[in-house]
N, C-alpha and C positions, 0 to 999 in steps of 0.2 A: 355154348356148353350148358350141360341144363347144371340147375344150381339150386342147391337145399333152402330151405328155410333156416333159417338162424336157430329154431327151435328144435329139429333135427337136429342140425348140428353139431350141438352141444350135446344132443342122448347119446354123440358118438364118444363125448369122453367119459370114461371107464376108470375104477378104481384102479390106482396104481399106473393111470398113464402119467406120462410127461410133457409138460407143456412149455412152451416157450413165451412169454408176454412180454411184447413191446414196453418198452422202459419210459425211465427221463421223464421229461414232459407229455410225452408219446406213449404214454401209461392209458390204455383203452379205461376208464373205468365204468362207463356203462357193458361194455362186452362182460368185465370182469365182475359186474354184480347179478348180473344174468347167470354165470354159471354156479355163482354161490347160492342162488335160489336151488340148486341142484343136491346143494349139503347133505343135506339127511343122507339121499341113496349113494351116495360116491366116501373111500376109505381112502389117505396116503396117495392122493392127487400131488403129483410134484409141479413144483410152480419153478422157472426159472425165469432169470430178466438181470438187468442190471438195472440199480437205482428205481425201485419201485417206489412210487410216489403217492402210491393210498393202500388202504391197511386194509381191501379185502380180504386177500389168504391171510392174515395175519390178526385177526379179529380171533381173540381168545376161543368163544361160543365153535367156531371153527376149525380149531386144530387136531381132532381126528380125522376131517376128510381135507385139509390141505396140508402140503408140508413145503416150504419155501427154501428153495436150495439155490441163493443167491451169488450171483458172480459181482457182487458190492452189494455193500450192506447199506439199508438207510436207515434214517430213526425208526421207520415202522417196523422194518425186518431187527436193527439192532436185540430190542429185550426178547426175541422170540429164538434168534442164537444163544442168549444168555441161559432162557429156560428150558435148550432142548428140543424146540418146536421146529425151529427153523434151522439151517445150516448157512455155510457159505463156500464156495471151491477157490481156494487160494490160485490165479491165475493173471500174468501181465495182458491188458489190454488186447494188446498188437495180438496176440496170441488165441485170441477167444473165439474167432473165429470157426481155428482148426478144429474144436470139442465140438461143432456139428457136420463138420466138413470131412473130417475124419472118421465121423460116425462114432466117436467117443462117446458121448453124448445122444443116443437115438434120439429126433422129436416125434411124436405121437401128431401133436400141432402145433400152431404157432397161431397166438392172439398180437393183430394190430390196429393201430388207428390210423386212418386215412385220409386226405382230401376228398371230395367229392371227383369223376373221372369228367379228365374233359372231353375234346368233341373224338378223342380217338380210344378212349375207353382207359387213358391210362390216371393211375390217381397216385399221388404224392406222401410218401411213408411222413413229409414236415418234418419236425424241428428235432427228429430222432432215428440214427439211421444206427450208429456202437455195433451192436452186432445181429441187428432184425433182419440185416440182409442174408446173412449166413443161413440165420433160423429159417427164411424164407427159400432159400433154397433146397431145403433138406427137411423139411418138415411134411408129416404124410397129407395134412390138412392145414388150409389157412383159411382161418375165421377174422371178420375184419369188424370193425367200428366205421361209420362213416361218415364223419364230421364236418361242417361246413368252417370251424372255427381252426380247421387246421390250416395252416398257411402250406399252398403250395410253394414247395421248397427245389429248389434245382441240386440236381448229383445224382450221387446212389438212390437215389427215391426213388423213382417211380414203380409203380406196382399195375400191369394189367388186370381189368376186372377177369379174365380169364383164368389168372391164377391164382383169384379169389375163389374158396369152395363155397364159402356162403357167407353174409354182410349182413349186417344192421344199421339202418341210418338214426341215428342217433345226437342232434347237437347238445354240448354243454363246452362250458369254458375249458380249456388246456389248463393246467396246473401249473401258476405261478411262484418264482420266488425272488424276492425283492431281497439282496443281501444290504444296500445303501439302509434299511432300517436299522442296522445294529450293528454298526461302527463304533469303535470303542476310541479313544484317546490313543491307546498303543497302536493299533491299530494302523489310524493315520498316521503315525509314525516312522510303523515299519513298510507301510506304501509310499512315503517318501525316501528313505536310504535306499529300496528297490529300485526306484526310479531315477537314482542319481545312479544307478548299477547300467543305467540302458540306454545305450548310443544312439543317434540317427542313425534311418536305414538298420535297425533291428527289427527282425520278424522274431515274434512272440506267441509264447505257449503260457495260457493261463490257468488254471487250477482251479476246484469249485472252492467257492471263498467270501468271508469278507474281504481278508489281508487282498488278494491279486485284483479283487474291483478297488480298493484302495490305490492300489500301483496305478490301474486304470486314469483315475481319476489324476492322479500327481500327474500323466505325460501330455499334456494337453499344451506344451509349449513344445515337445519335440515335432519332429518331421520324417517324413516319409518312414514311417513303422509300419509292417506289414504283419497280418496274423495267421499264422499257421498253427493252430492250435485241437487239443480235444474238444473244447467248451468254447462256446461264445456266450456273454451275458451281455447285459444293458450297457455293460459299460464301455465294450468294442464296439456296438452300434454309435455312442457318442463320439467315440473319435475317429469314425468314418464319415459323422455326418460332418466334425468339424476340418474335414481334411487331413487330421494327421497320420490317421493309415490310408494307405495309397496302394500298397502291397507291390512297389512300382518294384521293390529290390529283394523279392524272395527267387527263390528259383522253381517251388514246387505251386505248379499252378499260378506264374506270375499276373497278379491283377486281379487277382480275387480270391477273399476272404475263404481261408476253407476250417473247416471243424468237421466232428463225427457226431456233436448234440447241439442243440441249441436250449438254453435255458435260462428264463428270468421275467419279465412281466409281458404282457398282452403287447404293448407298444413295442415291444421286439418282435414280438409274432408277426407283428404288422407290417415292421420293416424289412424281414426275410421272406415274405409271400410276393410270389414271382419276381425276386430281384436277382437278375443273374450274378450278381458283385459277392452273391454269396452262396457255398453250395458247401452241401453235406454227402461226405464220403464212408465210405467202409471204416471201422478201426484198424483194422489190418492196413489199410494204405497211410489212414492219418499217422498211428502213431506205429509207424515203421522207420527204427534209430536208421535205415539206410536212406530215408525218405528224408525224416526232418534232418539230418545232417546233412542236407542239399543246403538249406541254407546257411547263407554268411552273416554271422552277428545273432545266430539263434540263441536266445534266451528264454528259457523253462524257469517258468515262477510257480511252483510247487507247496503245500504245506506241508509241516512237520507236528507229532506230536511230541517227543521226545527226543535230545540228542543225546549221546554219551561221550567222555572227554575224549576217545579216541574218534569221534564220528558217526557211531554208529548210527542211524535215522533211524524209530519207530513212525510210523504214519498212521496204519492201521488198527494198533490196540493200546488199550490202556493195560498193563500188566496181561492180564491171563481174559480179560472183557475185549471181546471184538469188538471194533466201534464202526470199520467202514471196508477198505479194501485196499489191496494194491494201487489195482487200479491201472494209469497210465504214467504213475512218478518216473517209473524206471524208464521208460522207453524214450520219455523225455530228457531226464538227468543222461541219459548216453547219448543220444540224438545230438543234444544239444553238445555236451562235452566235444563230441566229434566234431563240430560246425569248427569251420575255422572263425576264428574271434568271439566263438559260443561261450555262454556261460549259463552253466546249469544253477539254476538257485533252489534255496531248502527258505522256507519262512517260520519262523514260529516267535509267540508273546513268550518273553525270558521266566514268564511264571503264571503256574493257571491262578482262575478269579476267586481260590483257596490260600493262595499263597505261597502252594508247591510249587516249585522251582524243576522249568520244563528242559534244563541245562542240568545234566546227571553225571557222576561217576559213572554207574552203571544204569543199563537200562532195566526199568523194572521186571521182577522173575515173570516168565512167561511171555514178554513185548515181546513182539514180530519185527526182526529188523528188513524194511521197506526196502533202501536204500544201503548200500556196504558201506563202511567206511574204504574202500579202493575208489566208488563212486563218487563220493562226494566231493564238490569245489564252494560252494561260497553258501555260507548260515550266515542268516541274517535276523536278528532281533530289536526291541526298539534303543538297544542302547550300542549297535553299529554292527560292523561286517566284516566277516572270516574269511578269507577264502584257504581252505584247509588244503588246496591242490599243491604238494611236495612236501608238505611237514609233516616232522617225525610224532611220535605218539607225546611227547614233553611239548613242544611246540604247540600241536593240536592244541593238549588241554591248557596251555596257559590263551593260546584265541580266544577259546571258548569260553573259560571263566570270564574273560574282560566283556561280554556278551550277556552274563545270566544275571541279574538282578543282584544291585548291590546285597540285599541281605543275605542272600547263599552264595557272595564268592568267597567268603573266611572259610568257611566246609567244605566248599567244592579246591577251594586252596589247598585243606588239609589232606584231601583225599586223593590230591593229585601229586602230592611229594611222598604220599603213602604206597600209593601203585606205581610211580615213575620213579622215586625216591630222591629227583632232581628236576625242575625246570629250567628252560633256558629264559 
């Protein structure tokens, strides 16, 4: 097929199209500084992606000719929601899919990053598949990155050079994140009561986080755990190399590791380039509650930012400030709920590193509740663990206050014989 120049390609995008950029670690950002050189002439370029990982579109100097309409918000995209510049589409994972597939969503193009192709012309989307596959599908142009530092990844990956419209070879390093730097004392804590939460022969869903690499790291005496999850970090590569995920007892894809991102240092990258033990699927398959509820002894370790005494889960915002997304909580907190011997877990520190107490009456005006209180079964903080599944609204919140830091359970006391006007 005859095929553009890179530099063509890009005079194809026009004020006011819509663009699709590969996410995650899988965040092209040579493609992406390339079409910013394009700024001056282009107005209200829409940027779509989950979890963008560098601040091109979001780079103040450029917010007339981009506008970033996020399906999860990162720190870059966060203050640019805040001042108007940016948005976000409130949407479950499993789901994301459909807004290109549906044609919800028209894409203009789709920006990715790729392996190099091998001897049959096909190259590897790597450590990022969430919803590039969908965009890839439905997108009128695919402009690619093509990186030697991307690890060939097995699953939904592969991408033929033929349904590349036009490439740039390009290496620089994938975007790292080391979450083991900034581990707190709570922290390890509450990755140990997690971990005394999770049987042999449990397949696991883990969260992006310090708290769930904490969990990580506590299970290194268990046996045959298997990972079925959104994310894989450093910390599942460790307990694959040390035998204790086996994946021997899942049912969806027995024997090997599946996720929809990979994300975490270069030595991971390393270890998922052509190893078949581990492979990257669609969202829509991973976190399908009809999929993960194949498994038995499924456990979702999830974070929280806020709970309320009846349950309620905020994840997403801080009062009326967007901070990130849905995302995939939901589809695992039901997934897992349905697994038989499942247990869906919520994590959060009993108070932020202010003082405030993340254990509430109510949730702040404006908080987005993530999670229902119908959904929820077991909060867990560093001072022990709920499982909220059958109790009544009194029951709930006396759980919960034994959960939230000594110095706000006299208040949270008060306020729970004031709304219940009795605890048991």
């Amino acid at each position: 097929m005859a095929r553009m120049h890179i530099d063509q390609a890009l005079s194809l995008i026009q004020s006011g199209s819509r663009i699709f950029v590969h996410g995650c670690a899988g965040t092209p950002q040579h493609l992406n500084r390339l079409l910013a050189q394009r700024a001056n002439e282009l107005r209200r370029v829409e940027i779509m992606g989950i979890l963008a990982l560098d601040n091109t579109f979001t780079d103040p100097k450029l917010k007339d000719s981009f506008f970033v309409n996020s399906l999860f918000v990162s720190g870059f995209v966060r203050p640019c929601v805040a001042n108007g510049t940016a948005s976000y589409i409130p949407a479950l994972l499993s789901e994301m899919p459909r807004l290109f597939d549906e044609n919800i969503l028209p894409l203009d193009a789709a920006f990715i990053q790729v392996s190099p192709p091998d001897k049959h012309g096909y190259c590897s989307l790597g450590v990022s598949v969430e919803t590039t596959r969908a965009a890839l599908r439905n997108a009128k142009k695919v402009f690619a990155q093509i990186n030697r530092n991307m690890p060939r990844v097995h699953g939904d990956t592969f991408v033929h050079l033929n349904q590349i419209d036009a490439y740039v070879e390009h290496d620089e390093p994938l975007i790292e994140v080391d979450y083991s730097k900034e581990i707190s004392d709570v922290e390890r804590t509450i990755g140990k009561r997690v971990a005394e939460l999770i049987d042999d022969r449990s397949t696991l869903q883990m969260g992006i986080g310090t708290i769930p690499d904490c969990v990580l790291k506590c299970l290194e005496n268990h046996k045959d755990l298997s990972i079925a999850s959104e994310m894989i970090s450093d910390g599942v590569m460790n307990l694959i190399q040390k035998g204790v995920v086996t994946n021997r007892y899942k049912n969806f894809h027995p024997g090997i590791t599946t996720c929809t991102f990979i994300l975490g240092t270069k030595k991971l990258y390393d270890f998922v380039d052509d190893n078949p033990n581990v492979i990257v699927l669609d969202v829509g398959i991973t976190n399908d509650p009809a999929e993960i509820r194949r498994n038995r002894k499924m456990c979702a370790i999830n974070a929280a930012i806020e709970v309320d005494l009846t349950g309620q889960v905020c994840a997403d915002s801080i009062g009326q400030m967007h901070y990130s997304g849905v995302g995939g909580q939901m589809d695992f907190m039901r997934g897992a709920a349905l697994s038989h011997e499942g247990k869906p877990i919520l994590v959060l520190p009993s108070q932020t590193t202010k003082g405030i107490s993340r254990i509430v009456n109510t949730l702040k005006e404006g908080a987005g509740v993530t999670t229902t209180r119908a959904h929820v079964h077991y909060i867990v903080t560093e001072y022990g663990v709920a499982n909220l599944f059958g109790k009544n609204y009194q029951q709930r919140a006396k759980a919960l206050i034994e959960l939230a830091h000594p110095d706000h359970r006299e208040a949270l006391d008060r306020a729970a014989h004031k709304r219940f006007k009795h605890l048991y």
